[in-house]
C-alpha positions as CSV (number, residue, x, y, z in Angstrom):
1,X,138.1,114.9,91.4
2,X,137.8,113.5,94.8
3,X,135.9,115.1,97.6
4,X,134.8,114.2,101.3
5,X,131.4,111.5,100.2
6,X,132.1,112.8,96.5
7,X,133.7,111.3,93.6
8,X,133.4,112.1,89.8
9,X,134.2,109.3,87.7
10,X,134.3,109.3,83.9
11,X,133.3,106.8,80.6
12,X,130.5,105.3,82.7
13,X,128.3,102.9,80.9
14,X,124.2,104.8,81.2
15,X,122.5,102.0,80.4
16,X,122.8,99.9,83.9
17,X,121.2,102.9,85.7
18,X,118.1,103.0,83.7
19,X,115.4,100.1,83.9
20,X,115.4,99.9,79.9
21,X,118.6,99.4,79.5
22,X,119.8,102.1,76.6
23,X,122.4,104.1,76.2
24,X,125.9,105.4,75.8
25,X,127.9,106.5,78.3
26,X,128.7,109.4,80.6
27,X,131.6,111.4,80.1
28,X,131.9,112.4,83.6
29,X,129.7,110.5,86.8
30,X,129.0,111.2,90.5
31,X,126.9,109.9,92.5
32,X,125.2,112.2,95.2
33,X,124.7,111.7,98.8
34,X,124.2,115.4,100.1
35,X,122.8,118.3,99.0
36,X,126.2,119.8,99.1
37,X,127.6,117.1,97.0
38,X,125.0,118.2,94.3
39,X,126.2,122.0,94.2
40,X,130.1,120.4,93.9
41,X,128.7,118.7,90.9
42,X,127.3,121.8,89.6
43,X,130.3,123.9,90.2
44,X,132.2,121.3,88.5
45,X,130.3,121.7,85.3
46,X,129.7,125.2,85.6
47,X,133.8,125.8,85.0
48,X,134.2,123.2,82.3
49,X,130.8,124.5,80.4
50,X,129.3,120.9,80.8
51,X,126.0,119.8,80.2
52,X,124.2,118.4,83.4
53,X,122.1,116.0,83.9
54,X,120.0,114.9,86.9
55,X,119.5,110.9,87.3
56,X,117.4,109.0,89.8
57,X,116.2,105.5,89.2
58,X,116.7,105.9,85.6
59,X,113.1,104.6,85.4
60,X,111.5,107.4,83.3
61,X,115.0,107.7,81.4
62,X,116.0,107.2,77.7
63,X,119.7,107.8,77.1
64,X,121.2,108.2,73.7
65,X,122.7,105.4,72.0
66,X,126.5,108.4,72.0
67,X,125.6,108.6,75.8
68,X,125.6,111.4,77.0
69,X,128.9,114.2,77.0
70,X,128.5,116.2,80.2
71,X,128.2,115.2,83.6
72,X,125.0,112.9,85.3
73,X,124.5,113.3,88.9
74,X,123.4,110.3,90.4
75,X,120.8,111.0,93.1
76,X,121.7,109.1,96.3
77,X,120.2,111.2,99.2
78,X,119.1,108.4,101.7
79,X,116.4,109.3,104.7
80,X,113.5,109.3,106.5
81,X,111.6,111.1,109.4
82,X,108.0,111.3,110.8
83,X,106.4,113.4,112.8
84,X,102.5,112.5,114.6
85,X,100.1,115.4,113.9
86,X,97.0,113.6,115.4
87,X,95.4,111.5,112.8
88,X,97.6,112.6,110.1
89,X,101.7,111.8,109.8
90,X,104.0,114.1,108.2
91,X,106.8,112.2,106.3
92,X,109.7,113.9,105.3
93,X,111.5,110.9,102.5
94,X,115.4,112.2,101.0
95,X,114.7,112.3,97.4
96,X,117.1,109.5,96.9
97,X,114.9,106.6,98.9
98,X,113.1,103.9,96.5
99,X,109.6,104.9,95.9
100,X,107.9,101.5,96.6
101,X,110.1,101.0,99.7
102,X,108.5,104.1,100.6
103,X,105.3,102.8,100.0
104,X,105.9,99.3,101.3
105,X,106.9,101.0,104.8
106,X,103.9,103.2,105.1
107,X,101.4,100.4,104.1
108,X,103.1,98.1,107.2
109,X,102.6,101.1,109.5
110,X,98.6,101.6,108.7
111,X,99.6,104.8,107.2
112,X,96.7,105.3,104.3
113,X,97.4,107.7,101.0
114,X,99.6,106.1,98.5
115,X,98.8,102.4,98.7
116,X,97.5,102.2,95.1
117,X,100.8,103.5,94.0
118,X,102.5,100.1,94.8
119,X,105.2,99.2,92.0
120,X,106.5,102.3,90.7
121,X,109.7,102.2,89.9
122,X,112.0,105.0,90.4
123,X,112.6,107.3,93.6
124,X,110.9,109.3,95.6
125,X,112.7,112.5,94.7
126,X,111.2,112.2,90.8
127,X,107.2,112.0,91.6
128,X,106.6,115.2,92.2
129,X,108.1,116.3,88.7
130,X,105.0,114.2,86.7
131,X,103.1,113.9,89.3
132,X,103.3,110.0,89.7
133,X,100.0,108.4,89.5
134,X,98.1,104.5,88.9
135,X,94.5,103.4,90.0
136,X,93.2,106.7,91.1
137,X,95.9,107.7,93.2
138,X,98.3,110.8,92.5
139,X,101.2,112.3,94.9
140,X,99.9,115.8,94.6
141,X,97.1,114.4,96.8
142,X,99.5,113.6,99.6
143,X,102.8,116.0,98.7
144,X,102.7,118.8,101.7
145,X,106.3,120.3,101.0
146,X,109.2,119.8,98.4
147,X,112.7,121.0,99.2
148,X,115.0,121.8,96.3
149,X,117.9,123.2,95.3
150,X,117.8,125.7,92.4
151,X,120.4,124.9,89.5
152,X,121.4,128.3,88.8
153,X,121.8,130.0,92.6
154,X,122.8,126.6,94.5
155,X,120.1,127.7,97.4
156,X,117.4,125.5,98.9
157,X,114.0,126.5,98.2
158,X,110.3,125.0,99.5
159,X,107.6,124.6,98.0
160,X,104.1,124.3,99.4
161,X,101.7,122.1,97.4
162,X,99.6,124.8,95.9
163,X,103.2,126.1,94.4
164,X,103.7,122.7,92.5
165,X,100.8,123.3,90.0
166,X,100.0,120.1,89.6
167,X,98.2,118.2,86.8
168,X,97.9,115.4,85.1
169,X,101.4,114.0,85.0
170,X,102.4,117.6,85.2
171,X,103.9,119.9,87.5
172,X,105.4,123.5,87.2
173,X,108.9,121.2,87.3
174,X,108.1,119.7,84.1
175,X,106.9,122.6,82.1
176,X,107.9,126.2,82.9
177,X,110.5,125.3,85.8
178,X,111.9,122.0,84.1
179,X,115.2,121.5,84.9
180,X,115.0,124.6,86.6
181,X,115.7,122.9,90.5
182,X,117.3,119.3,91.8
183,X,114.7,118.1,94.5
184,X,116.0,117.2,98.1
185,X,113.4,116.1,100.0
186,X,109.5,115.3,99.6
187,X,107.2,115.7,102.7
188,X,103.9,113.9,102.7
189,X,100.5,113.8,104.8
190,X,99.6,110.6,105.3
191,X,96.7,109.1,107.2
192,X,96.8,106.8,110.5
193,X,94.5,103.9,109.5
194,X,92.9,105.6,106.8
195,X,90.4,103.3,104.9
196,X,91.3,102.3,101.0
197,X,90.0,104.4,99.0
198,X,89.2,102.6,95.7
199,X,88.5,104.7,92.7
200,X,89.5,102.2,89.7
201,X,86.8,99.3,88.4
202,X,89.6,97.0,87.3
203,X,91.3,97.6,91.1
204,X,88.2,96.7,93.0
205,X,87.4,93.9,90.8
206,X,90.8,92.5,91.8
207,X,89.9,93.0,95.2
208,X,86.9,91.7,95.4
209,X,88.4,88.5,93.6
210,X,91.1,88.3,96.4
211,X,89.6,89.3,100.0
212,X,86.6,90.7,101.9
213,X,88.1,94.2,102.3
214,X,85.0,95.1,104.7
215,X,86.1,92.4,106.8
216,X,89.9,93.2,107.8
217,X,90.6,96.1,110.2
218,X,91.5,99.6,109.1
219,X,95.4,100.3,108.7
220,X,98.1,97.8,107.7
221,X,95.5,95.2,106.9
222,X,93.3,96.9,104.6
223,X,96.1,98.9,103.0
224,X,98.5,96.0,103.0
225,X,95.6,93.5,100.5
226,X,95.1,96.8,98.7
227,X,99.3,97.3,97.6
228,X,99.0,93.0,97.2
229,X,96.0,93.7,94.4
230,X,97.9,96.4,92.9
231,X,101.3,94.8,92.8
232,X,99.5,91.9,91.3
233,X,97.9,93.6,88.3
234,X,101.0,95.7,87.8
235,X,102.9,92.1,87.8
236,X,100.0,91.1,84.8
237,X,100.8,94.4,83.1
238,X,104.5,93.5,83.5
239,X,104.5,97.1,85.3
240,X,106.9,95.3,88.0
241,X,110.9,95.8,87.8
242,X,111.6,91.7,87.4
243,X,114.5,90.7,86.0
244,X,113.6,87.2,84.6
245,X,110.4,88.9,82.6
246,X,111.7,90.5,79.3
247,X,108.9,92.5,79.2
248,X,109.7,94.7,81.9
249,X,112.6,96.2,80.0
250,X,111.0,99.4,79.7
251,X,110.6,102.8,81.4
252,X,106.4,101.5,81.7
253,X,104.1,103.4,80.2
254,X,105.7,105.2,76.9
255,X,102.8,107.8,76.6
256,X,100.2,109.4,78.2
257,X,96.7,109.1,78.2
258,X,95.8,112.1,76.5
259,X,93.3,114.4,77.6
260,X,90.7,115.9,75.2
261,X,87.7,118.4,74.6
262,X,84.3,116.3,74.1
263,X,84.1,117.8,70.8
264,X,87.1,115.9,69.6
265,X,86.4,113.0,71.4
266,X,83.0,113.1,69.3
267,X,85.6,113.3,65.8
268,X,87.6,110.6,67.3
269,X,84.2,108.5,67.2
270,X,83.7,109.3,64.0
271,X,86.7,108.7,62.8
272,X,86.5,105.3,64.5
273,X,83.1,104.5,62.8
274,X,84.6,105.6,59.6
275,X,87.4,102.7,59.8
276,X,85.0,100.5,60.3
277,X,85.6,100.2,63.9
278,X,82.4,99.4,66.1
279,X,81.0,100.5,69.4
280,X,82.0,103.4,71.6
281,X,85.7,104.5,72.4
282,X,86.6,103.9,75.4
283,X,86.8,106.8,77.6
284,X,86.6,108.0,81.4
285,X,84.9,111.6,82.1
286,X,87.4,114.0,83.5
287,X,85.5,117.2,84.6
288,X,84.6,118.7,81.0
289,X,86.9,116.4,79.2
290,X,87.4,113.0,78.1
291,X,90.5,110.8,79.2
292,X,91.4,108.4,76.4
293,X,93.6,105.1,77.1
294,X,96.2,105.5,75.3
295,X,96.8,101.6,75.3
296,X,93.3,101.2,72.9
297,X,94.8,103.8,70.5
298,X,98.0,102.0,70.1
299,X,96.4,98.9,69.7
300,X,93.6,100.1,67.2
301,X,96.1,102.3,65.1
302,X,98.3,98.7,64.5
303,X,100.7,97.8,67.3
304,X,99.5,94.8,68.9
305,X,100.8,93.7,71.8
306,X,103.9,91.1,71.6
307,X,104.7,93.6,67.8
308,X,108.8,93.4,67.4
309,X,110.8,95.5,65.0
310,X,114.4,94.8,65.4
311,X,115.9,95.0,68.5
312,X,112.4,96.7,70.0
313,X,109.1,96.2,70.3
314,X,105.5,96.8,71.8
315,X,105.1,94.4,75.2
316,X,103.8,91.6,75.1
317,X,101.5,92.5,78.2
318,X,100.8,95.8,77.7
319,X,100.7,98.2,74.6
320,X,101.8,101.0,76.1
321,X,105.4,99.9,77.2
322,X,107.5,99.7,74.8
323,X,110.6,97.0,75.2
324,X,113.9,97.0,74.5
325,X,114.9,93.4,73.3
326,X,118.4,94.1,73.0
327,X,118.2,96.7,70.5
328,X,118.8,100.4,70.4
329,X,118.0,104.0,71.7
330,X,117.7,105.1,67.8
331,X,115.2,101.8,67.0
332,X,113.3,102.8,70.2
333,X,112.7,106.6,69.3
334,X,111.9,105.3,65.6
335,X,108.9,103.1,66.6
336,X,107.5,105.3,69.1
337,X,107.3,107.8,66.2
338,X,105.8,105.1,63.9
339,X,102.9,104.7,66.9
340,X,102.4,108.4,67.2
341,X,101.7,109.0,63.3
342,X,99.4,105.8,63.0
343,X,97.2,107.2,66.1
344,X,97.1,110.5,64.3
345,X,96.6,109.4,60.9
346,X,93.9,107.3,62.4
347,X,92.0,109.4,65.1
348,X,93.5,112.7,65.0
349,X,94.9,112.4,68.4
350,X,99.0,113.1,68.9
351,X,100.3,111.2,71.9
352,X,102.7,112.7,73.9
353,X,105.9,110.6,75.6
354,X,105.7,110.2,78.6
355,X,109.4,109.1,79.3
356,X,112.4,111.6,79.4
357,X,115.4,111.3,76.3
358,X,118.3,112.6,76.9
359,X,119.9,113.6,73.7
Protein backbone atom coordinates (compact mmCIF):
# COMPACT_ATOMS: atom_id res chain seq x y z
CA UNK A 1 0.00 0.00 0.00
CA UNK A 2 1.48 3.23 -1.16
CA UNK A 3 0.21 6.64 -0.12
CA UNK A 4 1.36 10.42 -0.62
CA UNK A 5 4.68 10.34 2.36
CA UNK A 6 3.16 6.76 3.28
CA UNK A 7 4.37 3.43 2.63
CA UNK A 8 3.60 0.02 4.42
CA UNK A 9 6.20 -2.46 3.95
CA UNK A 10 6.17 -6.00 5.21
CA UNK A 11 8.80 -8.91 6.92
CA UNK A 12 10.87 -6.06 8.42
CA UNK A 13 13.61 -7.15 10.65
CA UNK A 14 12.55 -5.27 14.66
CA UNK A 15 15.64 -5.65 15.99
CA UNK A 16 17.61 -2.62 14.04
CA UNK A 17 14.94 -0.15 15.40
CA UNK A 18 15.51 -0.93 19.05
CA UNK A 19 18.81 0.00 20.88
CA UNK A 20 19.01 -3.70 22.27
CA UNK A 21 18.85 -5.29 19.44
CA UNK A 22 16.04 -8.24 19.85
CA UNK A 23 13.54 -9.32 18.00
CA UNK A 24 11.64 -10.88 15.14
CA UNK A 25 10.15 -9.15 12.66
CA UNK A 26 7.12 -7.12 11.59
CA UNK A 27 4.60 -8.42 9.47
CA UNK A 28 3.63 -5.23 8.06
CA UNK A 29 5.87 -1.53 8.64
CA UNK A 30 5.36 2.13 8.09
CA UNK A 31 7.08 4.73 9.02
CA UNK A 32 5.13 7.97 9.94
CA UNK A 33 5.70 11.47 9.10
CA UNK A 34 2.19 13.09 9.67
CA UNK A 35 -0.39 12.83 11.91
CA UNK A 36 -2.55 11.84 9.03
CA UNK A 37 -0.15 9.18 7.98
CA UNK A 38 -0.71 7.67 11.58
CA UNK A 39 -4.73 7.35 11.19
CA UNK A 40 -3.89 5.63 7.45
CA UNK A 41 -1.96 3.22 9.47
CA UNK A 42 -4.73 2.71 11.77
CA UNK A 43 -7.31 2.37 9.22
CA UNK A 44 -5.21 -0.11 7.67
CA UNK A 45 -5.21 -2.36 10.56
CA UNK A 46 -8.52 -1.60 11.64
CA UNK A 47 -9.87 -3.58 8.17
CA UNK A 48 -7.48 -6.43 8.40
CA UNK A 49 -8.05 -6.95 12.43
CA UNK A 50 -4.30 -6.32 13.00
CA UNK A 51 -2.58 -5.76 16.00
CA UNK A 52 -0.85 -2.26 16.29
CA UNK A 53 1.98 -1.24 17.59
CA UNK A 54 3.42 2.21 18.23
CA UNK A 55 7.46 2.54 17.82
CA UNK A 56 9.75 5.44 18.49
CA UNK A 57 13.39 5.09 19.17
CA UNK A 58 12.95 1.52 20.15
CA UNK A 59 14.87 2.58 23.27
CA UNK A 60 12.48 1.38 26.01
CA UNK A 61 11.42 -1.58 23.54
CA UNK A 62 11.69 -5.45 23.82
CA UNK A 63 10.47 -7.31 20.83
CA UNK A 64 9.74 -11.00 20.75
CA UNK A 65 12.17 -13.26 19.48
CA UNK A 66 8.54 -14.43 16.51
CA UNK A 67 8.48 -10.56 15.98
CA UNK A 68 5.81 -9.19 16.07
CA UNK A 69 2.34 -10.20 13.57
CA UNK A 70 0.54 -6.95 13.07
CA UNK A 71 1.56 -3.76 11.97
CA UNK A 72 4.40 -1.20 13.87
CA UNK A 73 4.19 2.38 13.07
CA UNK A 74 7.32 4.02 13.02
CA UNK A 75 7.18 7.52 14.57
CA UNK A 76 8.86 10.03 12.27
CA UNK A 77 7.11 13.37 12.89
CA UNK A 78 10.04 15.93 12.55
CA UNK A 79 9.68 19.71 14.08
CA UNK A 80 10.31 22.38 16.12
CA UNK A 81 8.89 25.91 17.06
CA UNK A 82 9.34 28.55 19.96
CA UNK A 83 7.64 31.08 21.05
CA UNK A 84 9.26 34.06 23.77
CA UNK A 85 6.87 34.49 26.76
CA UNK A 86 9.28 36.83 28.71
CA UNK A 87 11.58 34.88 30.77
CA UNK A 88 10.12 31.68 29.93
CA UNK A 89 10.09 29.88 26.18
CA UNK A 90 7.37 27.74 25.07
CA UNK A 91 8.74 24.80 22.81
CA UNK A 92 6.52 22.93 20.78
CA UNK A 93 9.03 19.56 19.61
CA UNK A 94 7.05 16.84 16.81
CA UNK A 95 7.03 13.71 18.83
CA UNK A 96 9.31 12.23 16.31
CA UNK A 97 12.65 14.61 17.05
CA UNK A 98 15.62 12.82 19.14
CA UNK A 99 15.25 13.58 22.74
CA UNK A 100 18.96 14.61 23.44
CA UNK A 101 19.06 16.66 20.15
CA UNK A 102 16.31 18.34 21.85
CA UNK A 103 18.22 18.81 24.76
CA UNK A 104 21.47 19.57 23.14
CA UNK A 105 19.65 22.60 21.30
CA UNK A 106 18.07 24.04 24.33
CA UNK A 107 21.29 23.80 26.51
CA UNK A 108 23.23 25.98 23.40
CA UNK A 109 20.45 28.43 23.49
CA UNK A 110 20.65 29.24 27.54
CA UNK A 111 17.35 27.66 27.75
CA UNK A 112 17.45 26.06 31.57
CA UNK A 113 14.93 22.84 32.51
CA UNK A 114 16.06 19.66 31.08
CA UNK A 115 19.79 19.85 31.16
CA UNK A 116 20.31 16.97 33.59
CA UNK A 117 18.33 14.87 31.22
CA UNK A 118 21.34 14.77 28.74
CA UNK A 119 21.76 11.13 27.16
CA UNK A 120 18.43 9.71 26.96
CA UNK A 121 17.86 7.80 24.35
CA UNK A 122 14.67 7.61 22.57
CA UNK A 123 12.32 10.59 21.23
CA UNK A 124 10.69 13.14 22.41
CA UNK A 125 7.24 11.99 21.66
CA UNK A 126 7.79 8.84 24.38
CA UNK A 127 8.72 10.97 27.74
CA UNK A 128 5.79 11.93 28.66
CA UNK A 129 4.35 8.27 28.68
CA UNK A 130 7.03 7.38 31.92
CA UNK A 131 7.69 10.41 32.67
CA UNK A 132 11.51 10.43 31.64
CA UNK A 133 13.68 11.32 34.48
CA UNK A 134 17.84 11.17 35.70
CA UNK A 135 19.68 13.40 38.42
CA UNK A 136 16.69 15.07 39.74
CA UNK A 137 15.15 16.18 36.68
CA UNK A 138 11.68 14.83 35.34
CA UNK A 139 9.66 16.18 32.09
CA UNK A 140 6.51 16.63 34.04
CA UNK A 141 8.34 19.54 35.49
CA UNK A 142 8.68 21.26 32.17
CA UNK A 143 5.76 19.41 29.88
CA UNK A 144 2.99 22.46 29.41
CA UNK A 145 0.81 20.64 26.59
CA UNK A 146 0.77 17.18 24.87
CA UNK A 147 -1.07 16.74 21.59
CA UNK A 148 -2.36 13.30 20.68
CA UNK A 149 -4.23 11.42 18.54
CA UNK A 150 -6.74 8.92 20.14
CA UNK A 151 -6.46 5.22 18.68
CA UNK A 152 -9.99 4.49 18.65
CA UNK A 153 -11.65 8.01 17.25
CA UNK A 154 -8.58 9.19 14.96
CA UNK A 155 -9.10 12.96 16.59
CA UNK A 156 -6.40 15.09 18.13
CA UNK A 157 -6.76 15.78 21.74
CA UNK A 158 -4.59 18.21 24.39
CA UNK A 159 -3.69 17.70 27.35
CA UNK A 160 -2.69 20.23 29.95
CA UNK A 161 -0.04 19.07 32.42
CA UNK A 162 -2.28 18.63 35.38
CA UNK A 163 -4.24 16.03 32.91
CA UNK A 164 -1.01 13.87 32.48
CA UNK A 165 -1.07 12.58 36.12
CA UNK A 166 2.18 12.23 36.52
CA UNK A 167 4.37 10.13 38.85
CA UNK A 168 7.23 8.43 39.16
CA UNK A 169 7.94 7.01 35.80
CA UNK A 170 4.17 7.13 35.42
CA UNK A 171 1.62 8.93 33.62
CA UNK A 172 -2.16 8.35 32.98
CA UNK A 173 -0.64 6.98 29.36
CA UNK A 174 0.99 4.19 30.98
CA UNK A 175 -1.64 2.97 33.30
CA UNK A 176 -5.31 3.61 32.72
CA UNK A 177 -4.91 5.32 29.15
CA UNK A 178 -1.99 3.04 27.87
CA UNK A 179 -2.08 2.60 24.50
CA UNK A 180 -5.10 4.45 24.60
CA UNK A 181 -3.53 7.70 22.34
CA UNK A 182 -0.34 8.08 19.68
CA UNK A 183 1.31 11.43 20.90
CA UNK A 184 2.01 14.28 18.28
CA UNK A 185 3.58 16.88 19.76
CA UNK A 186 5.12 17.82 23.28
CA UNK A 187 5.17 21.54 24.36
CA UNK A 188 7.57 22.63 27.09
CA UNK A 189 8.34 25.81 29.37
CA UNK A 190 11.71 26.30 29.53
CA UNK A 191 13.73 29.02 31.21
CA UNK A 192 15.98 31.85 29.52
CA UNK A 193 19.28 31.61 31.42
CA UNK A 194 17.88 29.75 34.18
CA UNK A 195 20.61 28.67 36.69
CA UNK A 196 21.39 24.70 37.16
CA UNK A 197 19.52 23.38 39.41
CA UNK A 198 21.43 20.51 41.09
CA UNK A 199 19.48 18.08 43.11
CA UNK A 200 21.78 14.78 42.83
CA UNK A 201 25.12 14.29 45.33
CA UNK A 202 26.86 12.14 42.76
CA UNK A 203 25.93 15.05 39.87
CA UNK A 204 27.47 17.87 41.93
CA UNK A 205 30.30 15.87 42.90
CA UNK A 206 31.06 15.51 39.18
CA UNK A 207 30.73 19.03 38.85
CA UNK A 208 32.63 20.27 41.34
CA UNK A 209 35.49 17.83 40.02
CA UNK A 210 35.10 19.46 36.47
CA UNK A 211 34.47 23.41 36.70
CA UNK A 212 33.68 26.26 39.04
CA UNK A 213 30.00 26.39 38.19
CA UNK A 214 29.64 29.76 40.28
CA UNK A 215 32.09 31.21 38.07
CA UNK A 216 30.61 30.86 34.39
CA UNK A 217 27.63 33.04 33.34
CA UNK A 218 24.03 31.96 33.53
CA UNK A 219 22.63 30.20 30.24
CA UNK A 220 24.54 28.22 27.73
CA UNK A 221 27.53 28.10 29.90
CA UNK A 222 26.29 26.95 33.03
CA UNK A 223 23.83 24.57 31.41
CA UNK A 224 26.22 23.50 28.70
CA UNK A 225 29.16 21.99 31.88
CA UNK A 226 26.01 20.77 33.56
CA UNK A 227 24.72 18.30 30.15
CA UNK A 228 28.98 17.71 29.87
CA UNK A 229 28.86 16.24 33.75
CA UNK A 230 25.92 14.33 33.02
CA UNK A 231 26.76 12.93 29.62
CA UNK A 232 30.03 11.93 31.35
CA UNK A 233 28.56 9.84 34.19
CA UNK A 234 25.99 8.41 31.91
CA UNK A 235 29.07 7.48 29.46
CA UNK A 236 30.64 5.65 33.08
CA UNK A 237 27.29 3.99 33.56
CA UNK A 238 27.38 3.04 29.88
CA UNK A 239 23.87 4.92 29.81
CA UNK A 240 25.25 6.46 26.36
CA UNK A 241 24.00 4.97 22.86
CA UNK A 242 27.86 3.98 21.59
CA UNK A 243 28.26 1.55 19.25
CA UNK A 244 31.83 0.41 19.98
CA UNK A 245 30.79 -0.20 23.96
CA UNK A 246 28.96 -3.69 24.26
CA UNK A 247 27.51 -2.66 27.19
CA UNK A 248 25.20 -0.26 25.87
CA UNK A 249 23.21 -2.88 24.17
CA UNK A 250 20.34 -2.37 26.30
CA UNK A 251 17.13 -0.47 26.67
CA UNK A 252 19.22 1.24 30.13
CA UNK A 253 17.79 0.80 33.21
CA UNK A 254 15.69 -2.73 33.26
CA UNK A 255 13.72 -1.78 36.47
CA UNK A 256 12.64 0.74 38.57
CA UNK A 257 13.58 2.05 41.70
CA UNK A 258 10.84 0.91 43.64
CA UNK A 259 9.04 3.02 45.96
CA UNK A 260 8.07 1.79 49.44
CA UNK A 261 6.17 2.47 52.83
CA UNK A 262 8.91 3.06 55.75
CA UNK A 263 7.44 0.13 57.40
CA UNK A 264 8.67 -2.10 54.73
CA UNK A 265 11.73 -0.42 54.25
CA UNK A 266 12.22 -1.18 58.15
CA UNK A 267 11.52 -5.33 57.08
CA UNK A 268 13.84 -4.85 54.23
CA UNK A 269 16.55 -3.85 56.99
CA UNK A 270 15.83 -6.59 58.71
CA UNK A 271 15.83 -8.81 56.34
CA UNK A 272 19.18 -7.41 55.29
CA UNK A 273 20.66 -7.92 58.84
CA UNK A 274 19.22 -11.30 58.81
CA UNK A 275 21.57 -12.39 55.68
CA UNK A 276 24.22 -11.14 57.35
CA UNK A 277 24.41 -8.05 55.45
CA UNK A 278 25.80 -4.92 57.41
CA UNK A 279 25.04 -1.24 57.72
CA UNK A 280 21.99 0.66 56.49
CA UNK A 281 20.18 0.17 53.05
CA UNK A 282 20.63 2.58 50.95
CA UNK A 283 17.69 4.76 50.51
CA UNK A 284 16.59 8.43 49.55
CA UNK A 285 13.46 10.03 51.53
CA UNK A 286 10.56 10.55 49.10
CA UNK A 287 7.84 12.49 51.07
CA UNK A 288 6.53 9.61 53.46
CA UNK A 289 8.33 6.94 51.57
CA UNK A 290 11.53 5.44 50.87
CA UNK A 291 13.15 5.21 47.25
CA UNK A 292 15.29 2.11 47.08
CA UNK A 293 18.07 1.79 44.21
CA UNK A 294 17.18 -0.83 42.57
CA UNK A 295 20.87 -1.35 41.30
CA UNK A 296 21.98 -2.31 45.25
CA UNK A 297 19.13 -4.85 45.28
CA UNK A 298 20.24 -6.50 42.15
CA UNK A 299 23.60 -6.54 43.18
CA UNK A 300 22.93 -7.78 46.89
CA UNK A 301 20.31 -10.54 45.80
CA UNK A 302 23.41 -12.12 43.37
CA UNK A 303 23.84 -10.45 39.97
CA UNK A 304 27.05 -8.76 39.94
CA UNK A 305 27.92 -6.55 37.46
CA UNK A 306 29.79 -8.02 34.23
CA UNK A 307 27.20 -11.70 35.34
CA UNK A 308 26.64 -13.54 31.71
CA UNK A 309 24.18 -16.30 31.16
CA UNK A 310 24.18 -17.29 27.60
CA UNK A 311 23.65 -14.95 25.09
CA UNK A 312 22.68 -12.11 28.02
CA UNK A 313 23.82 -10.69 30.93
CA UNK A 314 23.97 -8.04 33.70
CA UNK A 315 26.38 -4.85 32.43
CA UNK A 316 29.42 -4.68 33.21
CA UNK A 317 28.92 -0.96 34.34
CA UNK A 318 25.82 -0.89 35.72
CA UNK A 319 23.53 -3.55 37.35
CA UNK A 320 20.56 -2.36 36.32
CA UNK A 321 20.94 -2.65 32.44
CA UNK A 322 20.68 -5.67 31.31
CA UNK A 323 22.81 -6.64 27.90
CA UNK A 324 22.17 -8.44 25.07
CA UNK A 325 25.50 -10.22 24.01
CA UNK A 326 24.07 -11.66 21.06
CA UNK A 327 21.62 -13.74 22.59
CA UNK A 328 17.85 -13.77 22.68
CA UNK A 329 14.49 -11.98 23.56
CA UNK A 330 13.47 -15.46 25.46
CA UNK A 331 17.18 -15.56 27.51
CA UNK A 332 16.50 -11.85 28.26
CA UNK A 333 12.95 -12.20 29.84
CA UNK A 334 14.33 -15.42 31.60
CA UNK A 335 17.11 -13.55 33.60
CA UNK A 336 15.22 -10.66 34.39
CA UNK A 337 12.80 -13.04 36.11
CA UNK A 338 15.73 -14.85 37.75
CA UNK A 339 16.64 -11.05 39.31
CA UNK A 340 13.11 -10.30 40.31
CA UNK A 341 12.66 -13.67 42.45
CA UNK A 342 16.28 -13.36 44.06
CA UNK A 343 15.34 -9.64 45.25
CA UNK A 344 12.09 -11.01 46.53
CA UNK A 345 13.25 -14.07 48.12
CA UNK A 346 15.86 -11.82 49.64
CA UNK A 347 14.09 -8.56 50.77
CA UNK A 348 10.58 -8.87 50.06
CA UNK A 349 10.61 -6.30 47.45
CA UNK A 350 9.15 -7.19 43.67
CA UNK A 351 10.81 -4.97 41.03
CA UNK A 352 8.86 -3.87 38.40
CA UNK A 353 10.34 -3.58 34.43
CA UNK A 354 10.80 -0.77 33.53
CA UNK A 355 11.17 -1.51 29.61
CA UNK A 356 8.15 -2.24 27.32
CA UNK A 357 7.82 -6.28 25.69
CA UNK A 358 6.03 -6.62 22.97
CA UNK A 359 4.67 -10.09 22.83
Amino acid sequence: MTGQAFSIESDIPLAPYTTIGLGGKARYFASCTTAESIREGLRYANKRSLRVHVLGGGSNTVFGDRGFDGLVLKIDLRGVTRDDHGQAVHVRVAAGEPWDDFVRQCAQSGLGGIECLSGIPGLTGATPIQNVGAYGQEVAETILTVRALERSTLEEVVFARAECQFGYRMSRFKATDADRYIFLEVEFSLQKNAPPVIRYPELRQAIDSAVDLASLPLGTDALSAVRASVLALRRGKSMVIDPADPNTKSVGSFFMNPFISVELYNDVQRRWAASGGTGEVPNFVSGSHRKLPAAWLVEKAGFPRGLRKGGVGVSAKHSLALVNYGGSTQELLALAAEIQDAVAGKFGIQLQREPVVVP
